[in-house]
MIVEXFI-134197 format. One record per residue (C-alpha): x, y, z; residue number from 1. Coordinates in steps of 0.2 Angstrom, whole numbers, padded with zeros to 4 digits, m for minus. Example, Ala and Ser with C-alpha at 12.3 -4.5 7.8 and 13.67 -1.06 7.14 Angstrom:
BEGIN
R,0062,m0022,0039,1
R,0068,m0005,0036,2
This chain:
BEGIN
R,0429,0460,0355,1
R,0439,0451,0369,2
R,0448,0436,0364,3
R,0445,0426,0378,4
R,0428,0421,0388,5
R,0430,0428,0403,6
R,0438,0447,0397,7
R,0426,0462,0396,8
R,0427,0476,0385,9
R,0430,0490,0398,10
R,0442,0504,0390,11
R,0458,0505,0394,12
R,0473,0518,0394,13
R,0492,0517,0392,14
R,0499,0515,0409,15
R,0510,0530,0414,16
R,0528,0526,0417,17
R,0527,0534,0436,18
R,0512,0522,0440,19
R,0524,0506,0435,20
R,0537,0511,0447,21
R,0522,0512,0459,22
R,0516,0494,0454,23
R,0534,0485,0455,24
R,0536,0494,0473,25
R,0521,0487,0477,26
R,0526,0469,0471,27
R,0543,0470,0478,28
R,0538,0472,0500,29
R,0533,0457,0500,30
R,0547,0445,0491,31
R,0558,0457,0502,32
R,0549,0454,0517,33
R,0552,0435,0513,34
R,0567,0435,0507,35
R,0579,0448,0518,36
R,0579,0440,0535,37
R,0583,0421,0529,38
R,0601,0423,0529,39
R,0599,0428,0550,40
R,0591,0408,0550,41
R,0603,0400,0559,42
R,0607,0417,0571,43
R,0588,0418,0573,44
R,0589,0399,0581,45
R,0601,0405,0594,46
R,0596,0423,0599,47
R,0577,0415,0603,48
R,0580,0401,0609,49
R,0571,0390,0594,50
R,0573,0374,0583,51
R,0575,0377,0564,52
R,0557,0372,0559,53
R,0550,0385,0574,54
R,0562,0401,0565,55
R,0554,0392,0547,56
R,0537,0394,0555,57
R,0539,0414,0556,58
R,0540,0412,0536,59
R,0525,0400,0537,60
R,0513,0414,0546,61
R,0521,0428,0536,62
R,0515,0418,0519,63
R,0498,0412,0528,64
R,0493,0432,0532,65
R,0500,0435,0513,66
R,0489,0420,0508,67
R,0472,0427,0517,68
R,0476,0447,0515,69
R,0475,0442,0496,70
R,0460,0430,0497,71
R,0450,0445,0508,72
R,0455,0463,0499,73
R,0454,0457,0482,74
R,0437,0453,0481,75
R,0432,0469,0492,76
R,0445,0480,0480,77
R,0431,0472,0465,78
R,0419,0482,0476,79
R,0424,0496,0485,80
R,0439,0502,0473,81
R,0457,0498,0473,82
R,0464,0514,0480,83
R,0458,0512,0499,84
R,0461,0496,0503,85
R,0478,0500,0496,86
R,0483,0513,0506,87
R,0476,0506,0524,88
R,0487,0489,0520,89
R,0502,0498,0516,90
R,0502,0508,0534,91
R,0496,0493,0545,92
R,0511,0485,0536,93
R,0520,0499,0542,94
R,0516,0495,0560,95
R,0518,0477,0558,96
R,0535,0481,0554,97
R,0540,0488,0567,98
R,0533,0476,0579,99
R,0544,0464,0568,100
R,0559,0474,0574,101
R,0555,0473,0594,102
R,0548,0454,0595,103
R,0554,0448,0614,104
R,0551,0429,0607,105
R,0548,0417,0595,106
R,0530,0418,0596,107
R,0525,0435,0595,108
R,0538,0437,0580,109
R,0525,0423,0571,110
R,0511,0435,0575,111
R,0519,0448,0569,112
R,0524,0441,0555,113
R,0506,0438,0553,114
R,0500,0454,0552,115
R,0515,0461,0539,116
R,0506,0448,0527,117
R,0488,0451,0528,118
R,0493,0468,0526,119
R,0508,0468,0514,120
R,0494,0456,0503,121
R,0487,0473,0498,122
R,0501,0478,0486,123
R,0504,0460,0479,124
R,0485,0458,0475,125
R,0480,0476,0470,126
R,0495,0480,0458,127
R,0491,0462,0447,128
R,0472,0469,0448,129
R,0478,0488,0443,130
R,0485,0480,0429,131
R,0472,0469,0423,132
R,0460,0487,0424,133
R,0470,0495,0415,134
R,0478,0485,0401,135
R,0474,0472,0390,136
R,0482,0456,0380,137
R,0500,0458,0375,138
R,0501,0475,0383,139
R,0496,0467,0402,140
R,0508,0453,0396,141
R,0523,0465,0397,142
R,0518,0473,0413,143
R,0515,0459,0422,144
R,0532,0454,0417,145
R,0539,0469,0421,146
R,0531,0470,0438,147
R,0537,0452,0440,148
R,0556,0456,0433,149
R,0556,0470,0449,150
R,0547,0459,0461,151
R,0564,0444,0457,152
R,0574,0458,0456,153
R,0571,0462,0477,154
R,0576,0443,0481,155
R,0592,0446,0474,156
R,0595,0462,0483,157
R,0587,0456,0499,158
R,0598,0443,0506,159
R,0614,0452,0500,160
R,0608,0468,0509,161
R,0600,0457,0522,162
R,0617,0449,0524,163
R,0625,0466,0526,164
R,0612,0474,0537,165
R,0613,0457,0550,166
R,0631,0458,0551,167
R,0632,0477,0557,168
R,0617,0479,0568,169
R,0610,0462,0571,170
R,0593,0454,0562,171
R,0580,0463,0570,172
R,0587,0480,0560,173
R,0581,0468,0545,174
R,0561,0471,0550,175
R,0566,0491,0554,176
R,0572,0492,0535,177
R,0556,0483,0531,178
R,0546,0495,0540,179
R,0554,0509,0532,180
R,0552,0501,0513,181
R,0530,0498,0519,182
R,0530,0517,0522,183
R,0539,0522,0506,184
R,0525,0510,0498,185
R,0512,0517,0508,186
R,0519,0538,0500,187
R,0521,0529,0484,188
R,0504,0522,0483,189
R,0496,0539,0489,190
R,0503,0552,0479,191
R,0502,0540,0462,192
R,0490,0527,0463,193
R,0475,0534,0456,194
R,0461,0523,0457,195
R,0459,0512,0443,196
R,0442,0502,0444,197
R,0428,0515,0440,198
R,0410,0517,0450,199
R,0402,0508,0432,200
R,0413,0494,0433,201
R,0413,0489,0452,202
R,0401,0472,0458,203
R,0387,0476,0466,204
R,0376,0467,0479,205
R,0390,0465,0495,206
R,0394,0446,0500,207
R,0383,0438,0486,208
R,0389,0447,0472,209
R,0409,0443,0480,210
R,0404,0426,0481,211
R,0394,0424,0460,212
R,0412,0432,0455,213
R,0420,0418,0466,214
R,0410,0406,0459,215
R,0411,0412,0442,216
R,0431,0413,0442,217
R,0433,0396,0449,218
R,0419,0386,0439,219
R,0431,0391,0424,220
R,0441,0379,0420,221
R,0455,0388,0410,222
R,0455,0401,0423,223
R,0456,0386,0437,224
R,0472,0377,0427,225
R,0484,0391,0425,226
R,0480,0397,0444,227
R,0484,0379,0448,228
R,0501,0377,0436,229
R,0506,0393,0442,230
R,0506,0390,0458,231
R,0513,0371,0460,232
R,0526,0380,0452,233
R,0526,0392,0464,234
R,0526,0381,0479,235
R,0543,0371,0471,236
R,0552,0386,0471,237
R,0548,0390,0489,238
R,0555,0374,0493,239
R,0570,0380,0487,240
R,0569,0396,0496,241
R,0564,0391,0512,242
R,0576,0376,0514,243
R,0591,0382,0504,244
R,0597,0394,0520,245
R,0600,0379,0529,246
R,0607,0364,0512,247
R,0618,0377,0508,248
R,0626,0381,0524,249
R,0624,0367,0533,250
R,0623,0353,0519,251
R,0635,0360,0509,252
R,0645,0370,0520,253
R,0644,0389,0511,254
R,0646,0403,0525,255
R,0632,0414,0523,256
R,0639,0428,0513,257
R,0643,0415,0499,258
R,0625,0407,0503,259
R,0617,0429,0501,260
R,0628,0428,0487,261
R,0623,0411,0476,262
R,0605,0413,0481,263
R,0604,0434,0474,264
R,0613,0425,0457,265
R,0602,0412,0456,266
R,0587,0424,0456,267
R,0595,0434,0445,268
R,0593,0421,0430,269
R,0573,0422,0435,270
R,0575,0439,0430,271
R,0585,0437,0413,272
R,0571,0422,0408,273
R,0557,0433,0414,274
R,0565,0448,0402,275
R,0567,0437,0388,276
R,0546,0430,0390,277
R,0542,0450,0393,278
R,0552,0452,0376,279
R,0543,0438,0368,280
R,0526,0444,0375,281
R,0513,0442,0358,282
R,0527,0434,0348,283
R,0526,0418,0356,284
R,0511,0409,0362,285
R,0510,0412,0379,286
R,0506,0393,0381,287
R,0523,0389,0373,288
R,0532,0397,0383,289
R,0524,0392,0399,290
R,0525,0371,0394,291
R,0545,0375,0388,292
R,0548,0384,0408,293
R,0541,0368,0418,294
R,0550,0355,0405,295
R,0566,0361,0409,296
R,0561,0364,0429,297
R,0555,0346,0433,298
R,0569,0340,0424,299
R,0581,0351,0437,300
R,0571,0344,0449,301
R,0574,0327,0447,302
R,0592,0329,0443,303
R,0593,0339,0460,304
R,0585,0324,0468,305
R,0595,0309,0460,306
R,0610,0321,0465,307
R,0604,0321,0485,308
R,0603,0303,0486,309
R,0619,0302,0478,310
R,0627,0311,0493,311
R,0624,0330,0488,312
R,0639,0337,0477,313
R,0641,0353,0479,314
R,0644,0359,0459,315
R,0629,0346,0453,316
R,0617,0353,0467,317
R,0621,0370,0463,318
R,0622,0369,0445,319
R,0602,0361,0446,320
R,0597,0375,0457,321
R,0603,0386,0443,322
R,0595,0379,0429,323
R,0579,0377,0436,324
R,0575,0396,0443,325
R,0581,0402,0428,326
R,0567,0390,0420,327
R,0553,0397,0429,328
R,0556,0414,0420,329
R,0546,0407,0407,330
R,0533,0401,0419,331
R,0527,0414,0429,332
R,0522,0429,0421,333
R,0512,0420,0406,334
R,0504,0409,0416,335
R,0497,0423,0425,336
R,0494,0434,0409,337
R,0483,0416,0405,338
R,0475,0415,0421,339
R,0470,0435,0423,340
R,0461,0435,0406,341
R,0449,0422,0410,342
R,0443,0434,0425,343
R,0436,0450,0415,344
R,0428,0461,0429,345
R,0432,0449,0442,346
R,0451,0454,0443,347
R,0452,0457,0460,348
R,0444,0441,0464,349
R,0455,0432,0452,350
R,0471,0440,0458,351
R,0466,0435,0476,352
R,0463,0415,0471,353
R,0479,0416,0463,354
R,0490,0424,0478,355
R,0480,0416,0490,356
R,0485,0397,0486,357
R,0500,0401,0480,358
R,0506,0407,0496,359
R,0496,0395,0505,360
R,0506,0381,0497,361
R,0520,0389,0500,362
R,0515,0392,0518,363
R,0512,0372,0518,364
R,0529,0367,0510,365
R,0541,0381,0520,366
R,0538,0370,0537,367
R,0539,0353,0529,368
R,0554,0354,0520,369
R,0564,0355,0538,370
R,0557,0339,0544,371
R,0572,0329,0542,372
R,0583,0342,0552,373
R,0597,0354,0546,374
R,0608,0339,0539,375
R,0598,0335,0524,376
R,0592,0342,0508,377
R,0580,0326,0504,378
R,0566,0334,0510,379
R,0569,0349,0499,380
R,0572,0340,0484,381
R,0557,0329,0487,382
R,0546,0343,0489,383
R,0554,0353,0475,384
R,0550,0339,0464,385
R,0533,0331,0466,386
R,0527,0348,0465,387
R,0533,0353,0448,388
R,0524,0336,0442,389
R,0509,0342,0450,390
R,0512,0360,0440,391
R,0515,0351,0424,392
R,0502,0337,0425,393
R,0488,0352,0430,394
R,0492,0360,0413,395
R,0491,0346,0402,396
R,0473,0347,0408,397
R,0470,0363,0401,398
R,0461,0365,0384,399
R,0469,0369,0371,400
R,0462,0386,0363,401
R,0464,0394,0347,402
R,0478,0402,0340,403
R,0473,0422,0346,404
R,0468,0414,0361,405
R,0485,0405,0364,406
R,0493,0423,0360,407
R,0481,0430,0374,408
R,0467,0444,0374,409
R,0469,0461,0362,410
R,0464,0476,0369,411
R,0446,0480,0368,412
R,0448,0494,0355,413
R,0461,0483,0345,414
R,0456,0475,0329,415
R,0460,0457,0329,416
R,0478,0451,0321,417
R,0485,0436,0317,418
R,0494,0425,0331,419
R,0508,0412,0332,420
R,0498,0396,0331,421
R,0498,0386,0347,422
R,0506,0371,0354,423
């Protein structure tokens, strides 16, 4: 039997080797979509004539599209399937792309950026909701860490290559790169991506039955705080991402290939954490590891802060920017693993709560954190830290659970075994 309340005991399968690839290019568009222009900030400015919170906004629209797509397909993946809504998003991501790469001004590169995220949400959403159909407990733990590792791994890449591709062709070649990765997700996600949500186990009843599975995810309450730790979280590291092009070159004075550079190696210890919680994955109680993650990021956070209004050293600043990314290793992945198993058929709907606020608050923080101008990183650090107290005051609200349940759900034709007790 399931472990957890909301898990159901629909079969599952090992999960070929080739679909995992699919499932991390999937995850990977969108953190590249994000991530690969930012370095081109401050050239962005001047080429359209904009002010740095207007060039921030084209991040805001792209997150609020990748906010909605989730909050729409996932619940109509529960439905309908995953595969279709799959493949329509990947191609209209395609074509979003590419109007990316030929926007005349400011304005129509927001609306553009719009539509790569409502479309681009399809992969994001459908590859966690693949997962949870076809793996359960510590075996979903490990591929959504996997898929998370690949995901961090495109941040890294992406402002390097982004760095590169902007000083030889300029940044609109950036979004014709982009395009070019959609349609490699769109083949992927065709020729591999079988569907993965039987006829048996899809809702039925249209709007009604989408909105009994809304209701029924959100009214549970274990389900509600690790959707909400995660993404507090979420939204502090965005604050870091969406301000740091502009405190790292212009605060602290880095040219942008040190700043490509510092920002791919800061990422990078996100992906050394999130190996190390893949590795502990049914070892260690998923709840453990998730409280030691934001402990050690809200004390970066107010470290980075006290070191702002202390005038912003460049070592101190950078050395808190390090410590807590690579904290959140420990954050992401399990508190997902936590909040999927609370869904049990409702995945898709689940998946979509959880991407939709999370890159809501993102969308909220990006413009925010430029208030104060390109001269200072207060507004950064502020942000960066209130939200990880929000994160960490939102799971001490959780209920504790008992000690299988703190490991996470077994799989449905696994016998039960003994967990490490819980925190």
């Amino acid at each position: 039997m399931p472990e957890s309340p909301g898990a159901d005991v629909r079969a599952t399968s090992p999960v070929s080797g080739i679909l995992i690839a699919v499932l991390a290019l999937l995850t990977a568009v969108a953190p590249l979509a994000t991530d690969m222009y930012l370095p081109a900030f401050p050239a962005m400015a001047g080429d359209l004539g904009a002010g740095a919170a207007e060039i921030q906004l084209t991040l805001t629209a792209f997150l609020v599209g990748l906010g909605l797509g989730q909050l729409l397909i996932g619940p109509l993946s529960d439905a309908t399937g995953r595969r279709r809504p799959l493949l329509i998003g990947s191609i209209v991501c395609v074509l979003a792309g590419v109007g990316c790469a030929f926007a005349p001004s400011v304005e129509v590169l927001g609306l553009a950026r719009f539509v790569q995220g409502l479309s681009g949400a399809a992969g994001v959403v459908l590859a966690r909701a693949i997962i949870s159909d076809t793996a359960r407990g510590t075996a979903a733990a490990k591929l959504l860490g996997v898929t998370l590792i690949i995901s961090i791994v495109a941040p890294v890449v992406a402002p390097l290559a982004g760095g590169g591709i902007i000083a030889s062709f300029g940044w609109r070649a950036v979004f014709s790169v982009l395009a070019v990765l959609s349609l490699i997700m769109f083949i992927g996600a065709f020729a591999f991506a079988a569907e993965s949500l039987p006829e048996s186990a899809r809702t039925r009843g249209g709007v009604k039955a989408t909105l009994d599975g809304a209701r029924e995810a959100l009214s549970n309450r274990n389900y509600l705080g690790y959707l909400l730790t995660f993404c507090f979280a979420f939204a502090a590291l965005f604050a870091y991402i969406s301000a740091s092009p502009f405190v790292m070159q212009e605060v602290l004075g880095l040219s942008a290939g040190t700043y490509a550079l510092l920002f791919g190696l800061n990422a990078l210890l996100i992906v050394i954490t999130s190996s190390i919680a893949a590795a502990l994955a049914g070892r260690v109680p998923y709840r453990r590891m998730v409280a030691a993650g934001l402990g050690l990021a809200s004390v970066a956070t107010a470290v980075l802060l006290v070191a702002v209004l202390g005038g912003a050293p460049t070592v101190p600043v950078l050395v808190t920017f390090a410590f807590f990314q690579g904290s959140l290793g420990f954050v992401f992945s399990n508190a997902t693993t936590l909040a999927l198993a609370e869904t049990g058929k409702n995945a898709g709907t689940g998946s979509a709560f959880l991407g939709f606020l999370q890159f809501t608050l993102a969308a909220v923080i990006s413009p925010l954190v430029g208030l104060g101008g390109e001269g200072t990183a207060l507004p950064m650090a502020v942000a960066m830290l209130l939200s990880m107290v929000l994160a960490v005051l939102t799971f001490c609200f959780i209920p504790r659970r008992t000690s299988q349940q703190a490991a996470g759900p077994q799989p449905a034709s696994a016998p039960p075994r003994e967990a490490p007790a819980a925190t």
